[in-house]
C-alpha positions as CSV (number, residue, x, y, z in Angstrom):
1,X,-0.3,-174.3,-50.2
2,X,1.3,-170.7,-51.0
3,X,4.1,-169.3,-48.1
4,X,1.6,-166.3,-48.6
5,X,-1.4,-168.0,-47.1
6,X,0.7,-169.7,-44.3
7,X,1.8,-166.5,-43.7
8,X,-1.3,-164.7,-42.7
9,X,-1.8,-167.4,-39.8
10,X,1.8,-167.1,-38.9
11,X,1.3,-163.8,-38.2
12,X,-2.1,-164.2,-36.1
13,X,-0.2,-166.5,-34.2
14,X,2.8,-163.9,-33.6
15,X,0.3,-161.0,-32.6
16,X,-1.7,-163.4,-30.0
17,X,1.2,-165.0,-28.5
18,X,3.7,-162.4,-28.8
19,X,6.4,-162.8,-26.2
20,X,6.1,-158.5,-24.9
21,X,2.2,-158.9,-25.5
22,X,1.3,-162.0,-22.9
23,X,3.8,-160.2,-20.8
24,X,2.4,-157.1,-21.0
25,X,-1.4,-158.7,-20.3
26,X,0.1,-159.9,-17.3
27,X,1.2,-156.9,-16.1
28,X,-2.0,-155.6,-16.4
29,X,-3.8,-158.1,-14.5
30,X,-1.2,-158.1,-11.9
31,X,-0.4,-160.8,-12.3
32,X,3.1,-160.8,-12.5
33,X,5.3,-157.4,-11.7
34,X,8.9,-158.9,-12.0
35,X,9.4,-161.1,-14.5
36,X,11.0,-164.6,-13.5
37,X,11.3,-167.8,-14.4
38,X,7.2,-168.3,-14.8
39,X,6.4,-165.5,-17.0
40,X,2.8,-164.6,-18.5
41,X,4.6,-165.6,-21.5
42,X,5.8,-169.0,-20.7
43,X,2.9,-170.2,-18.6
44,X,0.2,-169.1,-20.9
45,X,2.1,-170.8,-24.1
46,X,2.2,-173.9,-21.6
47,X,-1.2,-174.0,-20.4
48,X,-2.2,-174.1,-23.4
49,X,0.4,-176.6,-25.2
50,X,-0.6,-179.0,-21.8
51,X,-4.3,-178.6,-22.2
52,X,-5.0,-179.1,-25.9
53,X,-3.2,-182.5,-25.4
54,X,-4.3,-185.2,-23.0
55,X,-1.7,-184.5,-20.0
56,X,-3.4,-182.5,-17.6
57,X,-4.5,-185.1,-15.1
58,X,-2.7,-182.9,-12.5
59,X,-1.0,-179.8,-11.6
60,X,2.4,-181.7,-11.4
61,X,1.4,-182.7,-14.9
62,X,1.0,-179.0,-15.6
63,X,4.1,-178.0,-14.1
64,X,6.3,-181.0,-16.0
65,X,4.8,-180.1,-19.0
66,X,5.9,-176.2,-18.5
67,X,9.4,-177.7,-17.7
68,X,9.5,-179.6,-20.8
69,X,8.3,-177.0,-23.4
70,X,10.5,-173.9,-21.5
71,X,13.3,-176.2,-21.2
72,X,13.6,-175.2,-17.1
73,X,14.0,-176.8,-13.9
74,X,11.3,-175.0,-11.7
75,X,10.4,-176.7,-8.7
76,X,6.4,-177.4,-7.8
77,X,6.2,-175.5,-5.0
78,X,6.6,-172.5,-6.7
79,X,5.3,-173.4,-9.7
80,X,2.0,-174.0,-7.4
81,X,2.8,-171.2,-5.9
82,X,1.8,-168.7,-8.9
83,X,-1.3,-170.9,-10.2
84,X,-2.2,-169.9,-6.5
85,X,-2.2,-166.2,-6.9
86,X,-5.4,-164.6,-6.9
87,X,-4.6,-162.2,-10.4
88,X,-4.3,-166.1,-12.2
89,X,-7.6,-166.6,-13.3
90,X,-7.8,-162.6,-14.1
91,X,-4.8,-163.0,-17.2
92,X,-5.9,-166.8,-18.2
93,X,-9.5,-164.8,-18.6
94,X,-7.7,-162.0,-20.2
95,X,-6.1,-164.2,-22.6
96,X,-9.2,-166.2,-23.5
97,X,-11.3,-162.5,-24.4
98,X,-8.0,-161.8,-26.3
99,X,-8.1,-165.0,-28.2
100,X,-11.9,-164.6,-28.9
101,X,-12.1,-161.5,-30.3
102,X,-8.8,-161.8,-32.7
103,X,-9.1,-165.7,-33.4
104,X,-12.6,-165.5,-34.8
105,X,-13.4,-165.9,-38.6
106,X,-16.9,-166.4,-40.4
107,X,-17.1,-170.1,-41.2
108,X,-20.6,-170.3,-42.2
109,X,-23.2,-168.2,-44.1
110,X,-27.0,-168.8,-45.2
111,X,-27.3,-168.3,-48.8
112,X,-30.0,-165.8,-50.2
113,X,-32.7,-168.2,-50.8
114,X,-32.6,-169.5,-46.8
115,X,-35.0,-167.4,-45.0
116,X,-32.9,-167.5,-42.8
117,X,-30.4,-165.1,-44.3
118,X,-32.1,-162.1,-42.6
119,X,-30.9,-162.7,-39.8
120,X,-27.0,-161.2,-38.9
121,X,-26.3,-163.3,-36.3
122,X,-27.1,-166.6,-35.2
123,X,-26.7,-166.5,-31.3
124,X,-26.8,-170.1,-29.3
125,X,-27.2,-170.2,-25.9
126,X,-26.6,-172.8,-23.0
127,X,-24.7,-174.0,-20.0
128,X,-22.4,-177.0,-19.3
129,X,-21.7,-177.8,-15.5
130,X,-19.5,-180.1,-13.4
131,X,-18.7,-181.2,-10.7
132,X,-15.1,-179.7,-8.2
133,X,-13.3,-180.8,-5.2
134,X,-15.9,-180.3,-2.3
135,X,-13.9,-177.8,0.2
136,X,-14.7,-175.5,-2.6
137,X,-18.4,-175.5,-1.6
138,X,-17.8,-171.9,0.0
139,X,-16.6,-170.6,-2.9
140,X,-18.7,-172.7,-5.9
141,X,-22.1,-174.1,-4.4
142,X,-23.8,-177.0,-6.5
143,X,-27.1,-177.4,-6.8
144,X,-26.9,-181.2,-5.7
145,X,-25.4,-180.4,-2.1
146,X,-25.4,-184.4,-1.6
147,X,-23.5,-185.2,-4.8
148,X,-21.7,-182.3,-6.0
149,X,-21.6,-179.7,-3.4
150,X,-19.3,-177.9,-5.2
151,X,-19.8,-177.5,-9.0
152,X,-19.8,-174.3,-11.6
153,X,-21.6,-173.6,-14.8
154,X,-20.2,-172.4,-17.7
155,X,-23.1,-169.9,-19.7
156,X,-22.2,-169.8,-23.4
157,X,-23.6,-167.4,-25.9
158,X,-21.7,-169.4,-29.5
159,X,-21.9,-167.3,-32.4
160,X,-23.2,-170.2,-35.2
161,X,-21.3,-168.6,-38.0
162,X,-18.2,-167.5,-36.9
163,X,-18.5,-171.0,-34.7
164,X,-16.9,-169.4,-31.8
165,X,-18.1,-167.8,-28.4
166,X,-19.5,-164.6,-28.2
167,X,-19.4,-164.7,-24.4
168,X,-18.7,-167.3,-21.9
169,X,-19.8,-166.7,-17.9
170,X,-18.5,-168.8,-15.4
171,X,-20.4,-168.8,-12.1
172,X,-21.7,-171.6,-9.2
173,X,-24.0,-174.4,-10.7
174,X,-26.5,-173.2,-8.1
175,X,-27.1,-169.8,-9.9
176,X,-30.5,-169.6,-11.8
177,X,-29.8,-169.4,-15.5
178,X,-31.8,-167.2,-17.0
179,X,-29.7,-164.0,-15.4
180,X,-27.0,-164.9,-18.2
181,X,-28.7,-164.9,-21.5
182,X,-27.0,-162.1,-23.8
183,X,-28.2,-158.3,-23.6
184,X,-31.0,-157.6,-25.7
185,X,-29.9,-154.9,-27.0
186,X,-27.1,-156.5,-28.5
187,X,-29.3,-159.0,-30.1
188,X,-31.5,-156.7,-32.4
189,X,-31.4,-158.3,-36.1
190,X,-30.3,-161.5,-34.8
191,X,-31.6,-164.7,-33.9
192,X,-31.7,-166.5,-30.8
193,X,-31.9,-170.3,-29.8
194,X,-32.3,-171.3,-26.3
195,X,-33.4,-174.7,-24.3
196,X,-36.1,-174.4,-22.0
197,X,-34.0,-173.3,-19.1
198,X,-33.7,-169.9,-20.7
199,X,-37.5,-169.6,-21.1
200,X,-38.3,-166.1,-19.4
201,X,-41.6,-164.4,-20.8
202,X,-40.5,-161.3,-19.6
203,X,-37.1,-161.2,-21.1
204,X,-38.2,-162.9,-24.7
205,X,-41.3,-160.1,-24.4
206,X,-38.4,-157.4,-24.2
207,X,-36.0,-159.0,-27.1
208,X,-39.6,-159.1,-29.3
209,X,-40.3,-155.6,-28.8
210,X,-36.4,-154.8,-29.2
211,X,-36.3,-156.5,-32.8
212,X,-34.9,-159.1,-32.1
213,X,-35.9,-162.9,-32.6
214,X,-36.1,-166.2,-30.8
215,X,-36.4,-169.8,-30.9
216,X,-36.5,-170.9,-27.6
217,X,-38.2,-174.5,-25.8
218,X,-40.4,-174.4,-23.6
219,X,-40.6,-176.3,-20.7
220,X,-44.5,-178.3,-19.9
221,X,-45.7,-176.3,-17.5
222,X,-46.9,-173.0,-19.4
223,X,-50.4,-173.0,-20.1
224,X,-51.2,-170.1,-22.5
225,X,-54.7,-169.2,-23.9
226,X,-54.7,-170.0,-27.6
227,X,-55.5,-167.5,-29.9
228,X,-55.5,-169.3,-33.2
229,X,-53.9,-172.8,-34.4
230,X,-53.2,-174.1,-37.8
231,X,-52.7,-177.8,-38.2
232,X,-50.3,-179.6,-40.9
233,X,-52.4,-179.2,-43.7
234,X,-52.6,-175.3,-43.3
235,X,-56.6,-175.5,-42.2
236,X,-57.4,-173.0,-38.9
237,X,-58.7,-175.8,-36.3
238,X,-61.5,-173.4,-34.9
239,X,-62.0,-175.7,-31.8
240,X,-58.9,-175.2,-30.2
241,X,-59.6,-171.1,-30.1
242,X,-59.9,-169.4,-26.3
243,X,-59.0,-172.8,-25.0
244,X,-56.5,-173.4,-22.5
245,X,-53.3,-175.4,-23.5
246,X,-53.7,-177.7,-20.9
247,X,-57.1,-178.5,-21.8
248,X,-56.4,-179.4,-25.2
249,X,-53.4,-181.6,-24.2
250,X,-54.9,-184.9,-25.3
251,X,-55.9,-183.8,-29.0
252,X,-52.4,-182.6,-29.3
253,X,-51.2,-186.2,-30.4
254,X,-53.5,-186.3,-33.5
255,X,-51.3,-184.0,-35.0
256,X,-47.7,-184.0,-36.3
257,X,-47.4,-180.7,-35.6
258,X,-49.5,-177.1,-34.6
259,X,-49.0,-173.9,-35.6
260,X,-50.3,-172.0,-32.6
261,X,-50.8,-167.8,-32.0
262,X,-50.8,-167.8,-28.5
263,X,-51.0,-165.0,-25.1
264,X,-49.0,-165.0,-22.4
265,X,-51.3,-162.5,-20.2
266,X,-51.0,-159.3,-23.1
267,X,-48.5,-160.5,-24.9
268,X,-48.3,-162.8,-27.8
269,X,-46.6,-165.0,-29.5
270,X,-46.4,-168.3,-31.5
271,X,-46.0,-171.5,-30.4
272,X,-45.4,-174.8,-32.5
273,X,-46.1,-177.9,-31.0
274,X,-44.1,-181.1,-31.9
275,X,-45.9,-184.2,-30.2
276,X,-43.3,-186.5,-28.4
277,X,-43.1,-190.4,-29.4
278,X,-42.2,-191.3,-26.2
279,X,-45.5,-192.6,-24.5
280,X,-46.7,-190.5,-22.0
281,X,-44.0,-188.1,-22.5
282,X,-44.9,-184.1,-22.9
283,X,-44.8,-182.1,-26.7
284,X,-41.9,-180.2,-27.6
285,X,-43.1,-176.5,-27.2
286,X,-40.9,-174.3,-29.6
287,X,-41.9,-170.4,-28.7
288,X,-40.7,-168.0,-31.5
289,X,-41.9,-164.9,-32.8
290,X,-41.0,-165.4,-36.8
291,X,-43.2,-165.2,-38.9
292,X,-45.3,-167.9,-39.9
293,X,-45.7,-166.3,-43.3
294,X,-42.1,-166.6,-44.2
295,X,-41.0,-169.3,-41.3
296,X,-42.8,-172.7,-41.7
297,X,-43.7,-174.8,-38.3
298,X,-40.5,-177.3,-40.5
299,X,-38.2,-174.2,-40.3
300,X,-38.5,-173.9,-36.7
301,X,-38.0,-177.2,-35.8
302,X,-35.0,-177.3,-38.1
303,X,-33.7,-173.9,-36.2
304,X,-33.9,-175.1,-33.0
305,X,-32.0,-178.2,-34.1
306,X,-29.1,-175.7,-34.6
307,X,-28.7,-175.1,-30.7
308,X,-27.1,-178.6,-30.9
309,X,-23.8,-176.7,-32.3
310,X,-23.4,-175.6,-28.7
311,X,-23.8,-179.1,-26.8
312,X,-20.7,-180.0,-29.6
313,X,-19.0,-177.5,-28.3
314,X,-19.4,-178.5,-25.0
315,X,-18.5,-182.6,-25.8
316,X,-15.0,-180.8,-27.1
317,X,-14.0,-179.1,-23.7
318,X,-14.6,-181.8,-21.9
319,X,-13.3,-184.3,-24.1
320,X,-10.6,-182.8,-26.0
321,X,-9.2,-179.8,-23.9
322,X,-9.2,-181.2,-20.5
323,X,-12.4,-179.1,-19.0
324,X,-12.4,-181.0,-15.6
325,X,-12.0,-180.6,-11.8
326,X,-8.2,-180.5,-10.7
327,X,-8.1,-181.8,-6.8
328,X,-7.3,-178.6,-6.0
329,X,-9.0,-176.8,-3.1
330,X,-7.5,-173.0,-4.2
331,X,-10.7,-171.2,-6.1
332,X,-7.9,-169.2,-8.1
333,X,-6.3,-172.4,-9.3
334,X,-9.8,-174.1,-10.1
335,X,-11.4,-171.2,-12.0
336,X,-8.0,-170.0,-13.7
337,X,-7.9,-174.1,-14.9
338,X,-10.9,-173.5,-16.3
339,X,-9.9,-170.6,-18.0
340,X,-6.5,-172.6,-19.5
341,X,-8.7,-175.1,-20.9
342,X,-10.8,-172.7,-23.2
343,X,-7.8,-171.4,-24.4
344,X,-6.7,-174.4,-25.7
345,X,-10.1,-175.2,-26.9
346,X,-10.1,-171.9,-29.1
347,X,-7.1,-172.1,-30.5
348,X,-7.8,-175.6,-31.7
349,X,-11.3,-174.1,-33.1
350,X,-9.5,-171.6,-34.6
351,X,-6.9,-174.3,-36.3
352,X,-9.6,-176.1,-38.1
353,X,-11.2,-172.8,-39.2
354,X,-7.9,-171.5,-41.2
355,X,-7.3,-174.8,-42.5
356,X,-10.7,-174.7,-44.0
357,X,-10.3,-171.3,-45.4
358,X,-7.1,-171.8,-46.9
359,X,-7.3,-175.4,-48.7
360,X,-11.3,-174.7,-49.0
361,X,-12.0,-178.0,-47.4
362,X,-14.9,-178.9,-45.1
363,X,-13.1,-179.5,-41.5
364,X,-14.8,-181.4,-38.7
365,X,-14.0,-179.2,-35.3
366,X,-14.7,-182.7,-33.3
367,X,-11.9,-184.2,-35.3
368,X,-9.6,-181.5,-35.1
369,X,-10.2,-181.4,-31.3
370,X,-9.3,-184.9,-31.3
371,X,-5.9,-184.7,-33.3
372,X,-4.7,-181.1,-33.2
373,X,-2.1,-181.6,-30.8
374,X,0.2,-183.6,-32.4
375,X,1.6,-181.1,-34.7
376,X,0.1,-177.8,-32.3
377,X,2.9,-178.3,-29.5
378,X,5.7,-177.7,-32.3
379,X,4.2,-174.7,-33.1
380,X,4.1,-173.4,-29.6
381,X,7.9,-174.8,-29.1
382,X,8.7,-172.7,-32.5
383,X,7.2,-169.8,-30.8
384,X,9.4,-169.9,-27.5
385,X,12.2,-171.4,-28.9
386,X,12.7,-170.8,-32.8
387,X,10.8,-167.8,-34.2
388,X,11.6,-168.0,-37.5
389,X,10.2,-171.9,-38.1
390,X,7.1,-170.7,-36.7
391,X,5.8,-170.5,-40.5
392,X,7.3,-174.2,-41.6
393,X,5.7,-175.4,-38.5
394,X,2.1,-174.3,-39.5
395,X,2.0,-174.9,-42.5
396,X,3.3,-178.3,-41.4
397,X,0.0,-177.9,-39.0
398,X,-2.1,-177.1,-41.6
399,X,-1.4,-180.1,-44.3
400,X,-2.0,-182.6,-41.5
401,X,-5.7,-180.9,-40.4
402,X,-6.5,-180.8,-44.1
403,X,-5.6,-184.7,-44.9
404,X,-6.8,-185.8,-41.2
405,X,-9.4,-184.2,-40.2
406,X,-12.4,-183.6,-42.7
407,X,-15.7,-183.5,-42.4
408,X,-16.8,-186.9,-42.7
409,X,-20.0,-186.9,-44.5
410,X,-20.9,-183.7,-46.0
411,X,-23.5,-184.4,-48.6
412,X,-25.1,-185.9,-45.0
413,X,-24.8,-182.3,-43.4
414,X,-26.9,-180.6,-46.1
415,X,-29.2,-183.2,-46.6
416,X,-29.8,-183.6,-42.7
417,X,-27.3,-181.7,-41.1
418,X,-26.6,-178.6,-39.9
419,X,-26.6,-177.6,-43.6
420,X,-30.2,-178.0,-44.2
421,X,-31.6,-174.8,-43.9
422,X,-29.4,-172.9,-46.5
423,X,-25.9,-172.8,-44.6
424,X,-22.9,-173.0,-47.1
425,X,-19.7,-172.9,-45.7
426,X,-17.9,-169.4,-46.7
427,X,-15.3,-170.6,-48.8
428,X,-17.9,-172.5,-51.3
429,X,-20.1,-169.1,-50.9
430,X,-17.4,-166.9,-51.9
């Protein structure tokens, strides 16, 4: 690999965690105004050395591991004592938004013969909730107030070619979901995929009429009027016209799949209908407005499939950057944790990403989740400690990803993969 290349991530990695620039973000959150032992710098460099490893059972963990990397002697007490502040989870949030928007690189593009290439953006959405201490039930309210009474949710909106969040919202597990789905404005030209606990006619009427587009499930209960259905072999099935869904329910199984125009009061849409093996389960109810002229009832299906990206994402918090509850009953500690964790999670994204660009090698995030920190706390020691080894130390970083942590099967991902519909990853594309 040339110094050249290594470079360019060396200096990404000088302008994020830039001794005067973490110190500086503190300032701004108020976070800290006098500048001790625990500075922005130090404790953010530590968060996220502890938390991309596997040694943040605890806070004490925390705090030994912040001894260990600054080379310091501070005490718990205080230690605990400025995770307690209430300005901690504004600069660990302020750092993660600073990491998103300068970490983030296009990994992935669909090639001009994919239909889906129209498209600009590629916007996933979901939530992933657990479970905290209970005394924090003020504070965080679960929606299971017998086993969790106190539990968050985290609302992602993942970008599917950059590969990296567009927005994250942390709020109590009891909120309703819906109330966190991206802007619509921001998603003209772009295409969204959603489970069925972001089905809202109203909102996916206003992202229609907004030109914008959507793939989103739909849960059993809706019961349009049917306009028009095609079935597999392209023929109009006249029978099902001005009928109910629900009353056509048991001719639904006949079919691998409809291709359904149907109303929701004055507005309409399409629907494709997937029947479900399980007996006696429901159909999978894909609502969309593509067209069917250019989109095939196939190139919905394997659309939505794509919304599995984000539940990937989601395995690698919890797994791989210690996304848990902390017996802590502070809410400033809990949520700023929570914050810490993403951090770690993004730069490790972020790793793979620049790896993959550089030595034009198809990286496995899971992998790199998995492995990332056994090279990534030298680089964070370089940056405290030894400035000018930062480079050796990532290019050090790099070699390793590239030999360890591949993709494992990618003739697999275009065949059946996330590949399938025309994604090429950038480098081969260039």
């Amino acid at each position: 690999m040339e110094r050249i290349q290594a470079s360019t991530v060396t200096r990404q990695f000088k302008r994020s965690f830039g001794e005067a620039t973490l110190n500086e973000l503190g300032r701004i959150a108020r976070f800290c105004r006098r500048e001790r032992e625990v500075t922005p710098f130090r404790l953010a460099l530590s968060l996220i050395e502890c938390f991309a490893s596997d040694s943040a059972k605890c806070i004490a963990d925390i705090q030994r591991s912040f001894n260990a990397l600054c080379d310091t002697t501070v005490r718990y007490k205080p230690f605990h004592n400025q995770l307690a502040k209430r300005q901690f989870p504004t600069f660990v949030r302020l750092l993660l938004s600073r990491l998103l928007n300068e970490l983030a690189v296009e990994v992935l593009r669909f090639n001009a013969s994919s239909p889906f290439a129209v498209f600009e953006h590629i916007h996933t959405q979901d939530g992933s909730s657990f479970a905290l201490k209970h005394s924090l039930a003020g504070v965080f309210p679960g929606r299971f107030t017998t086993i969790s009474p106190a539990a968050v949710e985290l609302h992602v909106d993942l970008d599917l070619l950059s590969d990296t969040l567009n927005q994250v919202v942390l709020s109590p597990d009891s909120s309703a979901e819906r109330q966190f789905l991206p802007e619509v404005e921001n998603l003209a030209g772009s295409l969204l995929l959603a489970d069925r606990g972001y089905f809202a006619r109203a909102y996916l009427r206003a992202l229609d009429e907004a030109g914008g587009h959507f793939i989103v499930r739909a849960g059993s209960g809706i019961n349009p009027l049917i306009v028009r259905a095609v079935g597999p072999d392209g023929r109009e099935l006249k029978r099902f016209a001005n009928r109910k869904l629900k009353d056509m329910l048991s001719k639904l199984s006949r079919f691998e799949h409809l291709d359904m125009t149907v109303q929701f009061g004055r507005w309409q849409c399409r629907l494709v209908v997937h029947p479900n093996l399980s007996p006696g389960a429901p159909p999978r109810y894909l609502v969309t407005n593509l067209d069917p002229r250019v989109f095939t009832p196939q190139h919905v299906s394997d659309g939505y499939r794509l919304r599995w990206q984000v539940e990937l994402l989601f395995k690698e918090w919890k797994s791989y950057a210690n996304l848990r509850a902390f017996d802590t009953s502070n809410p400033n500690i809990a949520e700023g944790l929570i914050w810490a964790a993403l951090c770690a999670a993004t730069l490790k994204r972020y790793c793979a990403h620049m790896t993959e660009q550089l030595l034009q090698v198809a990286m496995s995030t899971h992998t790199v989740a998995k492995c990332a920190h056994h090279l990534l706390s030298a680089v964070v020691r370089a940056i405290i400690h030894q400035p000018r080894a930062v480079n050796r130390c990532i290019q050090r970083l790099i070699l390793y990803l590239a030999s360890n942590a591949q993709r494992a099967r990618p003739k697999r991902d275009i065949q059946t993969g996330r590949l399938k519909l025309g994604l090429e990853h950038v480098y081969a594309s260039a």
